[in-house]
Every structure is written in structure tokens, then in C-alpha cells.
C-alpha positions, 0 to 999 in steps of 0.5 A: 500500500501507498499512502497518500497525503493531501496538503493545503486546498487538496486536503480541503476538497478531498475532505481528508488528509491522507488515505491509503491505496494499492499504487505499488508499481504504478508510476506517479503520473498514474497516481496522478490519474488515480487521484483525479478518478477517484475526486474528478473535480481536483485541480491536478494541473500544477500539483507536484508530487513528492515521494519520501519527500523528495519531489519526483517526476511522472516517471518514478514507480512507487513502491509498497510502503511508500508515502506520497505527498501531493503538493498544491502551488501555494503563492505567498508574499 
């Protein structure tokens, strides 16, 4: 299992702030599609992905046991 944690507006419209799911030898760019099945009306576009904090490109497999953060753009000033 992959756990996986949504910060900022993504925790808020998914309505939680992690889960787990079976992606284990599925890409990130298939967990991407994964998440924006599961809660079609996410803004998936710019959100990066980080796996055991490291942020990771679309091509990375995940592996059992790995943690996922899904990171929205955040502007500040």
C-alpha cells in the first residue's frame, strides 16, 4: 500500500488528509490519474508530487510502503 497525503486546498476538497491505496508499481503520473478518478473535480494541473519527500517526476514507480505527498502551488508574499 501507498499512502497518500493531501496538503493545503487538496486536503480541503478531498475532505481528508491522507488515505491509503494499492499504487505499488504504478508510476506517479498514474497516481496522478488515480487521484483525479477517484475526486474528478481536483485541480491536478500544477500539483507536484513528492515521494519520501523528495519531489519526483511522472516517471518514478512507487513502491509498497511508500508515502506520497501531493503538493498544491501555494503563492505567498
Amino acid at each position: 500500500m501507498i499512502t497518500l497525503l493531501y496538503f493545503a486546498g487538496l486536503r480541503e476538497a478531498t475532505g481528508r488528509a491522507q488515505e491509503e491505496a494499492d499504487l505499488d508499481g504504478k508510476t506517479v503520473a498514474e497516481l496522478i490519474a488515480w487521484v483525479g478518478e477517484r475526486y474528478p473535480h481536483l485541480p491536478l494541473e500544477a500539483v507536484r508530487v513528492a515521494i519520501n519527500e523528495e519531489y519526483a517526476p511522472e516517471s518514478d514507480v512507487l513502491q509498497e510502503g511508500d508515502i506520497a505527498a501531493l503538493i498544491p502551488p501555494v503563492s505567498g508574499g
